[in-house]
C-alpha positions as CSV (number, residue, x, y, z in Angstrom):
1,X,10.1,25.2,-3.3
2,X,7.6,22.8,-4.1
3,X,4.6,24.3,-6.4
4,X,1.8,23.4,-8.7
5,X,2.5,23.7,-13.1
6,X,-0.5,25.4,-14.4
7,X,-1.2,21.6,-16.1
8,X,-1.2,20.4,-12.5
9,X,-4.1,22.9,-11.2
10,X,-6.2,21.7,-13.7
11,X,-5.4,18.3,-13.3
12,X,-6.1,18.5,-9.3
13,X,-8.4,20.8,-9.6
14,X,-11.3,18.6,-8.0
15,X,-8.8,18.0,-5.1
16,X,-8.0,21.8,-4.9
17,X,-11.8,22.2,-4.2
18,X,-12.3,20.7,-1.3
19,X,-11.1,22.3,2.0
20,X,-10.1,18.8,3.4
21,X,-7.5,19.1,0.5
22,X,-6.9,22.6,-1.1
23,X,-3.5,23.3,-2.9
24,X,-1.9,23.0,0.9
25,X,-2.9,19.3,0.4
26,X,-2.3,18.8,-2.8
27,X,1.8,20.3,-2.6
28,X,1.6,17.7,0.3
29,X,0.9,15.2,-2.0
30,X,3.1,16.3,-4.7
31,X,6.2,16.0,-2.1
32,X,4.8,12.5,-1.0
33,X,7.1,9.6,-1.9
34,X,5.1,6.3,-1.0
35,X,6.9,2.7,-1.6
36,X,4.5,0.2,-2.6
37,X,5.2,-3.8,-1.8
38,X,3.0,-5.6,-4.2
39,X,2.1,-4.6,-7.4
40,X,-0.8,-7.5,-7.9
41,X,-4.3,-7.4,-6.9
42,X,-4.4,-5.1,-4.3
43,X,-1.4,-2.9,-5.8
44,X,-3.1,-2.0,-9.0
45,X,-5.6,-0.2,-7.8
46,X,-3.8,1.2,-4.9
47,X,-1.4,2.3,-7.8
48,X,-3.5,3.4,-10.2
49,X,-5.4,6.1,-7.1
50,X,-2.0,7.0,-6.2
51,X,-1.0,8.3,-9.5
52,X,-4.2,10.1,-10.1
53,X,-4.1,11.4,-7.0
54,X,-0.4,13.4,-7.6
55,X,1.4,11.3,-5.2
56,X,5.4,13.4,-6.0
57,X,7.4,9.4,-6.0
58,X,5.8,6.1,-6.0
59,X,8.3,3.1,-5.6
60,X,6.5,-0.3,-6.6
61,X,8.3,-3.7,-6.0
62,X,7.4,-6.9,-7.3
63,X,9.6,-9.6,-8.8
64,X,6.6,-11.5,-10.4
65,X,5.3,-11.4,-14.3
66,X,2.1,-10.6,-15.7
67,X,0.2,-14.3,-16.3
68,X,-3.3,-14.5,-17.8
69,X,-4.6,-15.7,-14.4
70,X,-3.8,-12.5,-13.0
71,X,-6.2,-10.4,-15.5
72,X,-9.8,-11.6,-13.5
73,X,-8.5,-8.9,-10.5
74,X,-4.9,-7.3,-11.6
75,X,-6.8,-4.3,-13.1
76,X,-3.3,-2.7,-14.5
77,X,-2.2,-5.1,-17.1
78,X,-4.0,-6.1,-19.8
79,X,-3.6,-9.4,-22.5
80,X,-0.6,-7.5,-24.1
81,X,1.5,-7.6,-21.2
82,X,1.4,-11.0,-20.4
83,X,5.1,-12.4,-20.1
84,X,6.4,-8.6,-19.0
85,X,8.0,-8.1,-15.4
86,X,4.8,-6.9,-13.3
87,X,6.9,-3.7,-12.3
88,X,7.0,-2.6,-15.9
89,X,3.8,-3.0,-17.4
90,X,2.9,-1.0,-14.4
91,X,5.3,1.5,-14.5
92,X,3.9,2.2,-18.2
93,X,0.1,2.5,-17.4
94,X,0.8,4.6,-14.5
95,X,2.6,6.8,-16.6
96,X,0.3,7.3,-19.3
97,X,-2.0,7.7,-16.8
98,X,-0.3,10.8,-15.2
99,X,3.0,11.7,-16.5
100,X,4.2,14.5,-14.2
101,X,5.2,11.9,-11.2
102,X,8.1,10.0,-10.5
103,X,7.9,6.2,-10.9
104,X,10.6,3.8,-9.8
105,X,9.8,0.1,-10.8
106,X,12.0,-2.3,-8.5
107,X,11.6,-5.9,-10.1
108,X,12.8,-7.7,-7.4
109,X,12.0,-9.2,-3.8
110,X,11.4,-7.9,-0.6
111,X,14.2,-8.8,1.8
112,X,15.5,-8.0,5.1
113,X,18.9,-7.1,3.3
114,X,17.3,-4.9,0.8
115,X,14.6,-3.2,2.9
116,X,15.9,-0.5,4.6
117,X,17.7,1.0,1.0
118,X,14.5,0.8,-0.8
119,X,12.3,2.3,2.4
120,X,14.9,5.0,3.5
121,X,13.3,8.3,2.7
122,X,9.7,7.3,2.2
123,X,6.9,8.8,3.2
124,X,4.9,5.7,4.2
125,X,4.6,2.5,3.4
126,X,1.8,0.0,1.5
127,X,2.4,-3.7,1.9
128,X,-0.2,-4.8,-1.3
129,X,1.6,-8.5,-0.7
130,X,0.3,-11.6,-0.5
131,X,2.4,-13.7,1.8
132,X,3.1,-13.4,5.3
133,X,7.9,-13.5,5.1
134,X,7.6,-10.1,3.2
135,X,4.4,-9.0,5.5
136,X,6.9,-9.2,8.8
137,X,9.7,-8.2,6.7
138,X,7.7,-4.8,5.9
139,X,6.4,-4.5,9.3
140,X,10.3,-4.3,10.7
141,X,11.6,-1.8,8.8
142,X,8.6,0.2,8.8
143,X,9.1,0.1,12.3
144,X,12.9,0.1,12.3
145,X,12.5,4.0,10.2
146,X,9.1,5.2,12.1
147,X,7.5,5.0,9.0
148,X,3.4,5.0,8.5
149,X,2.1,1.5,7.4
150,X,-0.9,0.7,5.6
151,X,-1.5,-3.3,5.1
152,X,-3.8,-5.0,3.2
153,X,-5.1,-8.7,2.7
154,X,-8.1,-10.1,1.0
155,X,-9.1,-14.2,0.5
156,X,-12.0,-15.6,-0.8
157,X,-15.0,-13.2,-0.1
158,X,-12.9,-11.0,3.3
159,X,-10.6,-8.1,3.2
160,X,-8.6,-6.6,6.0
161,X,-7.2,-3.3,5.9
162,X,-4.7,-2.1,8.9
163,X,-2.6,1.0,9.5
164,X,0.3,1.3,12.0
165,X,1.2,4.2,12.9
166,X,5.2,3.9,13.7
167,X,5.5,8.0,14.0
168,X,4.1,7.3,17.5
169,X,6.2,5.3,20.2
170,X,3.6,3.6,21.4
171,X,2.2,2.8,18.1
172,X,1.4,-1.5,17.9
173,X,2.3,-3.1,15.1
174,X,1.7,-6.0,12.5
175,X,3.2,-8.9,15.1
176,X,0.8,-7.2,18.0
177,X,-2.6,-8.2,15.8
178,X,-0.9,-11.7,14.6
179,X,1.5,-12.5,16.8
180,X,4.0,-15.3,15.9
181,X,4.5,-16.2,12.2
182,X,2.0,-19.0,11.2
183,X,4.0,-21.9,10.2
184,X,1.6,-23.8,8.2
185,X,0.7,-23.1,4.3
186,X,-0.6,-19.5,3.8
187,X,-3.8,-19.2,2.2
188,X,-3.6,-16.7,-1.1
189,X,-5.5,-15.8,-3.7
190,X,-3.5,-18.4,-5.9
191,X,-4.7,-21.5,-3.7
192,X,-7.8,-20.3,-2.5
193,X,-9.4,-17.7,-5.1
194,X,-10.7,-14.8,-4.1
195,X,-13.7,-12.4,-5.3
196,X,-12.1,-9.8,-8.0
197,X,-14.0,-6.7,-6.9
198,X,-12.9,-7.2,-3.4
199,X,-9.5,-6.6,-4.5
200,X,-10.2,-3.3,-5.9
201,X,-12.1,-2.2,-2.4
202,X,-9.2,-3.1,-0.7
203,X,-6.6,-1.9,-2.7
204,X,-8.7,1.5,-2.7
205,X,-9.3,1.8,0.5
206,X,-5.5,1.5,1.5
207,X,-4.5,4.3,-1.4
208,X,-7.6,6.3,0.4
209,X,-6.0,6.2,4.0
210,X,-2.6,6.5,2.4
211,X,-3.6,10.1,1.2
212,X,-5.4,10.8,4.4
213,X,-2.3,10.2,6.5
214,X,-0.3,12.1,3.9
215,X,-2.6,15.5,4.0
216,X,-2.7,14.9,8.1
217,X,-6.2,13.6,8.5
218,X,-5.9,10.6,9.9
219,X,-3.2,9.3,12.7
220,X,-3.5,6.0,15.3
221,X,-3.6,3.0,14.4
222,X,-6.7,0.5,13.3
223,X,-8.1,-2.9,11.8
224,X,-10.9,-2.7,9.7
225,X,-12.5,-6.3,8.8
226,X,-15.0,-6.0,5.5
227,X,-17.0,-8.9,4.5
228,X,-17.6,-8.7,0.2
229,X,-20.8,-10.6,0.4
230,X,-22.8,-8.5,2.4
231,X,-20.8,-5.3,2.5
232,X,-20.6,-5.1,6.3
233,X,-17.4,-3.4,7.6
234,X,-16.0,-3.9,11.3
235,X,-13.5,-1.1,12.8
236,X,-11.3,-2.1,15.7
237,X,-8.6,0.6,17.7
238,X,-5.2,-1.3,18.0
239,X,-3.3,-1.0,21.3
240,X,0.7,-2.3,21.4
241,X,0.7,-6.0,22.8
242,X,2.6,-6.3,25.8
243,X,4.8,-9.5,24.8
244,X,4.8,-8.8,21.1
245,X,8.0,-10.3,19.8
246,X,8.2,-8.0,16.6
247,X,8.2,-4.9,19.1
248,X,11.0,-6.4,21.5
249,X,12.8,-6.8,18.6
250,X,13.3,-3.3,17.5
251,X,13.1,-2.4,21.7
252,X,17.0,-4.5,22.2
């Protein structure tokens, strides 16, 4: 039976406050096991809110290393982990940060062969990535396993945040809102810059409605477009395209 340490009532003890959380919420959280695709500009905050937060497991995959271009909006590594696997620099903050969760660091890359292994069992799903393969390779197994996925994307001075809800049949899904892979050259923060901040609002706001869907507040599915320059935020209900090729896939 899944319970809170007297160190772990204090620790969550502004969450155990608050009736939208309580120590209902917080066991929830505790026996949470969240996978996180990305552990780069939108993964270290999303990381760093999950571990405060009590998530129980957090699973982070990245096969990159920390670079000194990556300290103006990676906010978990600092100048002394430059060189190191991504995954482990990480693995070490968010432990000294709270060391009464489970970490697994996975330094390697998303694929369609290794997907399902690292997925199986999860809880949900964030895709903190920056490139559109692994983005569709997420979005099929999530919706292979019935899996909650939050997906995030920020360029230049825009951020997008989505959630696909695959616990529901009828839930659309990442290929609905895009529809066929872009061929052309993705833009990315490497090639394009982006606005540092903007990252961390992102990155937040997918750890945010990663807890939400964990303690049961939040199910459906949405697009929300936010603009970094003058802070205005757009909210959009998804509904399942009828001739979505990612959804027939999975339908066969």
């Amino acid at each position: 039976m899944v319970e809170l340490s007297g160190k772990e009532q204090l620790r969550y003890s502004r969450h155990l406050m608050l009736k939208e959380v309580g120590l209902e919420g917080q066991l929830k959280l505790k026996a949470a096991h969240i996978v996180v695709v990305g552990a780069g500009g939108l993964g270290s905050p999303a990381l760093l809110y999950l571990a405060a937060a009590g998530v129980g497991v957090l699973t982070l995959l990245d096969n990159d290393k920390v670079e000194l271009s990556n300290l103006q909006r990676q906010v978990l590594y600092k100048v002394n982990h430059l060189g190191q696997d991504k995954v482990s620099a990480a693995r070490k903050v968010l432990g000294s940060l709270n060391n009464q969760i489970k970490i697994n660091a996975i330094s390697a890359k998303l694929t369609a062969d290794n997907a399902q292994q690292i997925f199986s069992g999860a809880t949900l799903v964030l895709d903190c990535s920056d490139n559109f393969n692994t983005r569709y390779v997420v979005n099929r197994q999530c919706l292979a396993l019935g899996i909650p996925l939050v997906s995030g994307a920020a360029i230049a001075s825009e951020g997008q945040l989505m959630c696909f809800d695959f616990r529901q049949s009828q839930s659309p899904c990442y290929g609905c809102l895009f529809g066929e892979q872009p061929q052309q050259q993705t833009l990315n923060c490497s090639n394009a810059g982006v606005l540092s901040p903007l990252l961390g609002v992102i990155g937040s706001m997918q750890a945010l409605l990663a807890v939400n869907i964990v303690l049961g507040h939040h199910q459906g599915s949405q697009f929300i477009r936010f603009d970094g320059l003058s802070l205005a935020q757009q909210q959009f209900q998804l509904t399942k395209a009828p001739a979505c090729s990612e959804c027939a896939v999975q339908s066969d």
